[in-house]
C-alpha positions in Angstrom: -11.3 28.3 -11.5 -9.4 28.0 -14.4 -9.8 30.6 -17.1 -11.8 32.7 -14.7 -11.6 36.1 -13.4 -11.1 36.3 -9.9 -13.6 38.0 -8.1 -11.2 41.5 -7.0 -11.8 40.0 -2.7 -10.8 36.7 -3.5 -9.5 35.1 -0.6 -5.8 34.1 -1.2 -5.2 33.2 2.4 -8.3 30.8 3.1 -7.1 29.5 -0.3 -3.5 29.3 0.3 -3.9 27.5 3.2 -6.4 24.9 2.4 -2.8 24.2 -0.3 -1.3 23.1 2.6 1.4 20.5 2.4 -1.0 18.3 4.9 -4.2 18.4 3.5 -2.6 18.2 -0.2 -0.2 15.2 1.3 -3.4 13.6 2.3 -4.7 13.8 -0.8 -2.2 12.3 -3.4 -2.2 9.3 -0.5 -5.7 8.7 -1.4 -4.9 9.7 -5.4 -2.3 6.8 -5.4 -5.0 4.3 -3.5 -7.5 5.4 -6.6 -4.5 4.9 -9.4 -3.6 1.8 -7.9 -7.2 0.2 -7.5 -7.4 1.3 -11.4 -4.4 -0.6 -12.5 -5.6 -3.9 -10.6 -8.3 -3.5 -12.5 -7.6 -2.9 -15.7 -5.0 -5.2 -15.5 -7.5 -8.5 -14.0 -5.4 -11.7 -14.0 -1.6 -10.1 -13.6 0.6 -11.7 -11.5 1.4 -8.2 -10.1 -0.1 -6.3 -7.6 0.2 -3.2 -5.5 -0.1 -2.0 -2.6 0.1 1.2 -0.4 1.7 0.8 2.8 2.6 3.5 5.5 1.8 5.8 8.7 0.9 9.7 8.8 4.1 11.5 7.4 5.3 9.1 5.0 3.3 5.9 2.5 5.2 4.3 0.5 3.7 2.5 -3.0 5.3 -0.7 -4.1 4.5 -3.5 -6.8 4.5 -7.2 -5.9 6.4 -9.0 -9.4 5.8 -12.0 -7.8 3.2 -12.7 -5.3 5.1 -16.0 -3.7 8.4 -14.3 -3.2 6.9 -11.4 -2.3 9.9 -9.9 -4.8 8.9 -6.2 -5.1 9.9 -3.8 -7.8 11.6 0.2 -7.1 8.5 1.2 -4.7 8.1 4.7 -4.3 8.5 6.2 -1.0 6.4 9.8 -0.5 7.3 12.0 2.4 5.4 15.0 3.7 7.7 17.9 5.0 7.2 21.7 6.1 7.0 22.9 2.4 5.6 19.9 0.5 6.6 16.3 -0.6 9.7 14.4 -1.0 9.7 11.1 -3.1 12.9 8.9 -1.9 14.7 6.0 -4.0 15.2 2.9 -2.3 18.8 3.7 -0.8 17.0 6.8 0.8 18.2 9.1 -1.5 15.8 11.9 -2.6 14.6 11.6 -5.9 12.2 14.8 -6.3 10.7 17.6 -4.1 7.4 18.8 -4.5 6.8 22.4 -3.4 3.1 24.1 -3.4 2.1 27.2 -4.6 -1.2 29.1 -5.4 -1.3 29.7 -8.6 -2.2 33.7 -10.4 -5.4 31.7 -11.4 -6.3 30.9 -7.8 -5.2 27.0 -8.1 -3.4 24.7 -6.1 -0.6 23.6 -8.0 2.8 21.4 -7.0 6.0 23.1 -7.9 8.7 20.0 -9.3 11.5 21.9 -10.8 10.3 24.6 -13.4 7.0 22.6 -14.3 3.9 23.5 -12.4 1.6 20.6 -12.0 -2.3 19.5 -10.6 -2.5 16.1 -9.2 -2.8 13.6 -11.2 0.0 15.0 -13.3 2.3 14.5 -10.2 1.0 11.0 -9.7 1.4 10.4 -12.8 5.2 11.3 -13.2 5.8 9.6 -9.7 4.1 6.1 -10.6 4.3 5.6 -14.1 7.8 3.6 -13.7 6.4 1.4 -11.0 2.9 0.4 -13.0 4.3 0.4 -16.5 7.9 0.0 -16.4 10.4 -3.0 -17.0 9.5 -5.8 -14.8 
């Protein structure tokens, strides 16, 4: 809806809602499958791989540097909660808090700290360490 007018009975509450920390939760899970099924393939033939592992509340992402060790790298743990998603380091401490919010424009956004982002820009600021970063 972006650059839109709102229509003047545009239904904040049916759209608030369906920002809910559960359903939106739900979706970065399945964003992070996508991004990782990306970088296994653009990436054919590296000795890394990822993986998604996890239950209802809580998935974490990892990468596998070395697929006969099993050695993996800083995964990245995502938690839903009442108001959002947490992302923990691996001693369990929090690393960022992602709040939602309807937007003025009528759009789904993820509060982290002052910036106000869609999706993929949280997934990318989340997972860019673990697929590009020092091995």
């Amino acid at each position: 809806m972006a650059n839109q007018q709102l229509p003047s009975d545009f239904n904040w509450v049916k759209e608030r809602y369906d920002c809910s920390p559960a359903k939106v939760f739900k979706q970065i899970e399945l964003g992070v499958k996508e991004d990782i099924a990306t970088i296994q393939r653009v990436c054919p033939g590296s000795r890394e791989t990822f993986d998604v592992v996890g239950s209802r509340n809580r998935f974490v992402a990892i990468r596998i540097d070395d697929p006969i060790t099993s050695t993996i790298s800083e995964p990245v743990s995502f938690e839903l909660t009442r108001t959002g998603i947490k992302l923990f380091d691996t001693e369990g401490k929090l690393k960022l808090e992602a709040t939602l919010t309807l937007n003025l424009e009528g759009e789904c956004r993820l509060n982290v700290g002052d910036q106000e982002l869609v999706q993929w820009q949280f997934r990318k600021l989340v997972l860019e360490r673990l697929f590009f970063g020092p091995r």
